[in-house]
PDB file of N, CA, C and O in Angstrom:
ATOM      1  N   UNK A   1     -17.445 -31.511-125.339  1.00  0.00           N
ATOM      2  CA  UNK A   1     -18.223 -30.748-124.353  1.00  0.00           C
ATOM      3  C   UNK A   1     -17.257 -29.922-123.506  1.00  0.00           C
ATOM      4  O   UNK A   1     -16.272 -30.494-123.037  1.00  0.00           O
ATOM      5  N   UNK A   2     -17.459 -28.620-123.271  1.00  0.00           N
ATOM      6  CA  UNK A   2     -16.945 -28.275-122.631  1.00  0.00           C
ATOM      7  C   UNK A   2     -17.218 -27.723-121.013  1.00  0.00           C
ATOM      8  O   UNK A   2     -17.256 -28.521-120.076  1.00  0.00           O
ATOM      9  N   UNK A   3     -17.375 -26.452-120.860  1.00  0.00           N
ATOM     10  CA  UNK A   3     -17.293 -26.029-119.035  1.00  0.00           C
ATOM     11  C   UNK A   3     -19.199 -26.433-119.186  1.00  0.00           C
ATOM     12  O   UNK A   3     -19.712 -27.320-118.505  1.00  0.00           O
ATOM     13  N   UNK A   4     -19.920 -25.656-120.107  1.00  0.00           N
ATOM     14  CA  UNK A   4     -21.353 -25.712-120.193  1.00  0.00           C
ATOM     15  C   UNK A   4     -22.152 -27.173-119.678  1.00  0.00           C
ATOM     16  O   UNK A   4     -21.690 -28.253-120.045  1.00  0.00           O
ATOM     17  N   UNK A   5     -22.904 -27.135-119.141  1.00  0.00           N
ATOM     18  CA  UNK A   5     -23.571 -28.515-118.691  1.00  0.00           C
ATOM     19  C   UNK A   5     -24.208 -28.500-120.577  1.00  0.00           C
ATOM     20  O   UNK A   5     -24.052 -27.649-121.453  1.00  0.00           O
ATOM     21  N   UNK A   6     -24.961 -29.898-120.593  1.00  0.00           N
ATOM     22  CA  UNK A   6     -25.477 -30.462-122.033  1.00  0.00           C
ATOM     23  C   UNK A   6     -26.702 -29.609-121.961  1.00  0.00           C
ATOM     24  O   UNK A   6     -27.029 -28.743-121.150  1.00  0.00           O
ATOM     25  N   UNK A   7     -27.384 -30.156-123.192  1.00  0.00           N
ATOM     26  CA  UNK A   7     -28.661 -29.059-123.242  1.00  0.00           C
ATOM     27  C   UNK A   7     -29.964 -29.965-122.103  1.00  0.00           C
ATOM     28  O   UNK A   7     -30.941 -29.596-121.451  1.00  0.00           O
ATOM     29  N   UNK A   8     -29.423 -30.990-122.306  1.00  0.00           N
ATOM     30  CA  UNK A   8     -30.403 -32.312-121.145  1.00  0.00           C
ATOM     31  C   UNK A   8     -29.968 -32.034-119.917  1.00  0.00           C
ATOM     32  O   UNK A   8     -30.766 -31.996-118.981  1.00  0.00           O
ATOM     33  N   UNK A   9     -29.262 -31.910-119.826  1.00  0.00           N
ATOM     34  CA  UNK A   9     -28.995 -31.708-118.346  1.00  0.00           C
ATOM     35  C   UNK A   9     -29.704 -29.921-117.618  1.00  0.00           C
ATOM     36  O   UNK A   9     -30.387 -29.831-116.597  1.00  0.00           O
ATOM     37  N   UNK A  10     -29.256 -28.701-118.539  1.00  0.00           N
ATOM     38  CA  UNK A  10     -29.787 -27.901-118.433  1.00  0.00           C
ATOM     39  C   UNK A  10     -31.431 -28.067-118.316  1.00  0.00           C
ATOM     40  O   UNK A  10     -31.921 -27.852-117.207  1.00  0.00           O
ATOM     41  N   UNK A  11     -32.416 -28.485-119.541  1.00  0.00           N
ATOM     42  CA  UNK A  11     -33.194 -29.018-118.921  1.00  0.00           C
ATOM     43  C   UNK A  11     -34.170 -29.174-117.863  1.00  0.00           C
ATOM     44  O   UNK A  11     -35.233 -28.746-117.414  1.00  0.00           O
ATOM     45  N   UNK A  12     -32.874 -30.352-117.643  1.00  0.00           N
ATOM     46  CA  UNK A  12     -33.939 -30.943-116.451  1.00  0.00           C
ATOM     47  C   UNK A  12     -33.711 -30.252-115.500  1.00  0.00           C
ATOM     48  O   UNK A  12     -34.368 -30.582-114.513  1.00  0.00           O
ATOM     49  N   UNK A  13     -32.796 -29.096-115.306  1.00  0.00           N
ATOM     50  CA  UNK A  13     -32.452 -28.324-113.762  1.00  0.00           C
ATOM     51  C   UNK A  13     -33.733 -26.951-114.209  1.00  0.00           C
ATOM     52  O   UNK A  13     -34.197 -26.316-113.262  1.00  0.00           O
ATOM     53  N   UNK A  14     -34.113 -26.669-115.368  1.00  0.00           N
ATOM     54  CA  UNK A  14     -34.718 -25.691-115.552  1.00  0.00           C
ATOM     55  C   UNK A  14     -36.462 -25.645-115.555  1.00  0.00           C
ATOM     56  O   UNK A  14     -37.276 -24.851-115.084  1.00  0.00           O
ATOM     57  N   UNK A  15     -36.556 -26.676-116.186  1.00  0.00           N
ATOM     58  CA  UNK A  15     -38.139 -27.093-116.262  1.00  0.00           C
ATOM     59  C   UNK A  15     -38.887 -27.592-115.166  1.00  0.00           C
ATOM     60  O   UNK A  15     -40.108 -27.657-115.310  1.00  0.00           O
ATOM     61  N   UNK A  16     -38.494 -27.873-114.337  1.00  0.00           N
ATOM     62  CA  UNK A  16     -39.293 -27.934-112.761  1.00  0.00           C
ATOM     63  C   UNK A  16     -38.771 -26.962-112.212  1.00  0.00           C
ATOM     64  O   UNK A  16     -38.333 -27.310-111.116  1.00  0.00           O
ATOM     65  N   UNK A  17     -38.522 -25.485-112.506  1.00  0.00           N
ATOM     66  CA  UNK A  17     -38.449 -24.414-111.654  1.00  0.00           C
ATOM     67  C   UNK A  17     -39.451 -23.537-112.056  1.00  0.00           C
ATOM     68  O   UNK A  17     -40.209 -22.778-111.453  1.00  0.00           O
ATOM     69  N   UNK A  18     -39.142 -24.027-114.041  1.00  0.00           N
ATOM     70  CA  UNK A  18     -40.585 -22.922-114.821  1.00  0.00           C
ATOM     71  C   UNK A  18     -41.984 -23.493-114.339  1.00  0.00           C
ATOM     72  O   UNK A  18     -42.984 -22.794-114.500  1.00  0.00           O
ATOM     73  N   UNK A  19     -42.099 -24.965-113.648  1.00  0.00           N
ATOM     74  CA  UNK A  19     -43.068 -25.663-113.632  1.00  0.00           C
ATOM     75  C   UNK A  19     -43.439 -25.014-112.355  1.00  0.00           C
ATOM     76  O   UNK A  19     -44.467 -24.339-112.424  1.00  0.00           O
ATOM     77  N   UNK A  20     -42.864 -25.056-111.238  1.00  0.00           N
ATOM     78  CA  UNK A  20     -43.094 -24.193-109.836  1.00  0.00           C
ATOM     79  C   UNK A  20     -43.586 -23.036-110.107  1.00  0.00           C
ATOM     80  O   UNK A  20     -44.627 -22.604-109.612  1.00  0.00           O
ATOM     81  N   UNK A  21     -42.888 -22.455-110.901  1.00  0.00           N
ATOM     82  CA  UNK A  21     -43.396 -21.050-110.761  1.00  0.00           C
ATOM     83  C   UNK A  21     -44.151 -20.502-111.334  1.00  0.00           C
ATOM     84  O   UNK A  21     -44.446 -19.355-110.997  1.00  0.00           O
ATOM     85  N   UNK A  22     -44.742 -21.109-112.405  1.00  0.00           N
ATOM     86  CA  UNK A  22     -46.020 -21.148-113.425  1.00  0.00           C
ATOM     87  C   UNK A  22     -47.393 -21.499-112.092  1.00  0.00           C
ATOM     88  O   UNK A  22     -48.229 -20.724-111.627  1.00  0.00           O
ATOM     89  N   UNK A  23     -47.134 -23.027-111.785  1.00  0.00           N
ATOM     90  CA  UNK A  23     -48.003 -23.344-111.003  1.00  0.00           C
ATOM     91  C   UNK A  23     -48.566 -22.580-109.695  1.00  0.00           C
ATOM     92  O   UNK A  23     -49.735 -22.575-109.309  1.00  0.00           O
ATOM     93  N   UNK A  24     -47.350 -21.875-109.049  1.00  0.00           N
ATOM     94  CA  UNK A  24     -47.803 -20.759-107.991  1.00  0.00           C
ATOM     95  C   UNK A  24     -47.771 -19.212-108.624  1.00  0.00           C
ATOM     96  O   UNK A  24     -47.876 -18.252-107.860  1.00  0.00           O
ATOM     97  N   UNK A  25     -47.657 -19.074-109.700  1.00  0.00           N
ATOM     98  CA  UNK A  25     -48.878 -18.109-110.223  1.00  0.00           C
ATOM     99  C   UNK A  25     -50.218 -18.260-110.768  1.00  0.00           C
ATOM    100  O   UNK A  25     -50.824 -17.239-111.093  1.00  0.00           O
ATOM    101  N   UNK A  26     -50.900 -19.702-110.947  1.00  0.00           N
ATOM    102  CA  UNK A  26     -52.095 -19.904-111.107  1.00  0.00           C
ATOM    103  C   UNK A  26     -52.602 -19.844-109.909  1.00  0.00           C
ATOM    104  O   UNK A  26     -53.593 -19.117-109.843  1.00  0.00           O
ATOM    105  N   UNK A  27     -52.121 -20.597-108.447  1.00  0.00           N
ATOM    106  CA  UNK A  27     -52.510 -20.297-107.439  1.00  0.00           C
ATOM    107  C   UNK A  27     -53.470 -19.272-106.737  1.00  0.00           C
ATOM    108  O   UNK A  27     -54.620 -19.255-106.296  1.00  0.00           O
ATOM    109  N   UNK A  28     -52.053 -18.159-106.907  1.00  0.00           N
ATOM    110  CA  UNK A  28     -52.201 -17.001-106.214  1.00  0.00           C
ATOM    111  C   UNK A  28     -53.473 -16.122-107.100  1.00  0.00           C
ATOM    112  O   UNK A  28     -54.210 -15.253-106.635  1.00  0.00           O
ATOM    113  N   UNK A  29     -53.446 -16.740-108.713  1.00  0.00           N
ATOM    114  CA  UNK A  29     -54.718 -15.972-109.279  1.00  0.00           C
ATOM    115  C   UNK A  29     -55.825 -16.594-109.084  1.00  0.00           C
ATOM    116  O   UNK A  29     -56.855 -16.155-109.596  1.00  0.00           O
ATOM    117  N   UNK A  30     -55.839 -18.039-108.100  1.00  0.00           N
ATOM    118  CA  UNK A  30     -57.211 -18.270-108.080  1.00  0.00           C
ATOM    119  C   UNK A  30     -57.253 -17.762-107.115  1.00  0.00           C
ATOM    120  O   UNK A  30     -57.961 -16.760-107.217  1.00  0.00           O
ATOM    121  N   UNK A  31     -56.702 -17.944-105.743  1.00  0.00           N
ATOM    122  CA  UNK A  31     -56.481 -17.044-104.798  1.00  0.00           C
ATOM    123  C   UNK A  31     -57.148 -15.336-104.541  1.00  0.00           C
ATOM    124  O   UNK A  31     -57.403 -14.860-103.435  1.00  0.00           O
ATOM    125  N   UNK A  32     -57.257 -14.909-105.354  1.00  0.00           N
ATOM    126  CA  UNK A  32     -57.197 -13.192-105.770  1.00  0.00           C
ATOM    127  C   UNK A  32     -58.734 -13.450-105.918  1.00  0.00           C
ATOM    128  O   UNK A  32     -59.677 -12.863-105.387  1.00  0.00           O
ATOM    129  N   UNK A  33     -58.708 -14.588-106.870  1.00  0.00           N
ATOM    130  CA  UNK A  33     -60.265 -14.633-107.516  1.00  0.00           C
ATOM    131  C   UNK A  33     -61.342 -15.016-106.735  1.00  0.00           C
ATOM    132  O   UNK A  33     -62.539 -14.752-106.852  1.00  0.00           O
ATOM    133  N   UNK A  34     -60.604 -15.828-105.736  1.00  0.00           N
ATOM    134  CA  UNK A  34     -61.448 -16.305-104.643  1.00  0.00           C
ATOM    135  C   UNK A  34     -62.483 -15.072-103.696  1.00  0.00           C
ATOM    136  O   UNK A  34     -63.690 -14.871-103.564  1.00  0.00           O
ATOM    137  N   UNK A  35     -61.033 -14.363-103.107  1.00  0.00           N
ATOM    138  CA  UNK A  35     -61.659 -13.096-102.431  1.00  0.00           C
ATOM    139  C   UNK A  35     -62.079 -12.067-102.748  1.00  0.00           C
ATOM    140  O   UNK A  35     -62.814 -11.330-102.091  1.00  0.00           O
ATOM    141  N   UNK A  36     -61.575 -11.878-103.993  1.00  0.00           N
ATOM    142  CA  UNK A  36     -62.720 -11.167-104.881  1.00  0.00           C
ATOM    143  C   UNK A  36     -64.380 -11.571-105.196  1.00  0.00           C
ATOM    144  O   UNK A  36     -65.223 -10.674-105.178  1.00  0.00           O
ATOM    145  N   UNK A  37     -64.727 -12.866-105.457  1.00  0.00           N
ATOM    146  CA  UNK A  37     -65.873 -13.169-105.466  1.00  0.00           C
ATOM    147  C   UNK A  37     -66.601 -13.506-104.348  1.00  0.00           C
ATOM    148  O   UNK A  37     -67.825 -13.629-104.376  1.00  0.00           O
ATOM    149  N   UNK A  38     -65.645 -13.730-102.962  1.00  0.00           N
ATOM    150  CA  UNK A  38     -66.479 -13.711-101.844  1.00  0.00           C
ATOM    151  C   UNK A  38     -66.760 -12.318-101.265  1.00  0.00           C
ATOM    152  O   UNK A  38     -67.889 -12.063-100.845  1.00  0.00           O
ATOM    153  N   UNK A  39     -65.946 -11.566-101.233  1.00  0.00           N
ATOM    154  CA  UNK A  39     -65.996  -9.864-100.695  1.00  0.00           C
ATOM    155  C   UNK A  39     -66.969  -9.378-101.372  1.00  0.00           C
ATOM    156  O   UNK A  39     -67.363  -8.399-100.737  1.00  0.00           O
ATOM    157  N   UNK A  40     -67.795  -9.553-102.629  1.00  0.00           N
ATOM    158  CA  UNK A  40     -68.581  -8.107-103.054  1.00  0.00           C
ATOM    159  C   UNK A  40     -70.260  -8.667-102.490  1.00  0.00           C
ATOM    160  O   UNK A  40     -71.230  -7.916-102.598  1.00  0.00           O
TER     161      UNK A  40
END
């Protein structure tokens, strides 16, 4: 192994950031959808 972290270790630093940021873009589209269906 060298300077590179393992592919596990990469990982686990990466997949709860894609998980955050997946999850607060469903948010913000229910969000959108919300005031869209209350405004008309």
């Amino acid at each position: 192994m060298g300077i590179e972290p393992t592919l596990s270790a990469w990982k686990a630093e990466v997949l709860p950031l894609n998980y955050a940021r997946i999850q607060s873009t469903i948010e913000k589209a229910f969000i959108s959808i919300k005031k869209y269906k209350y405004s008309s």
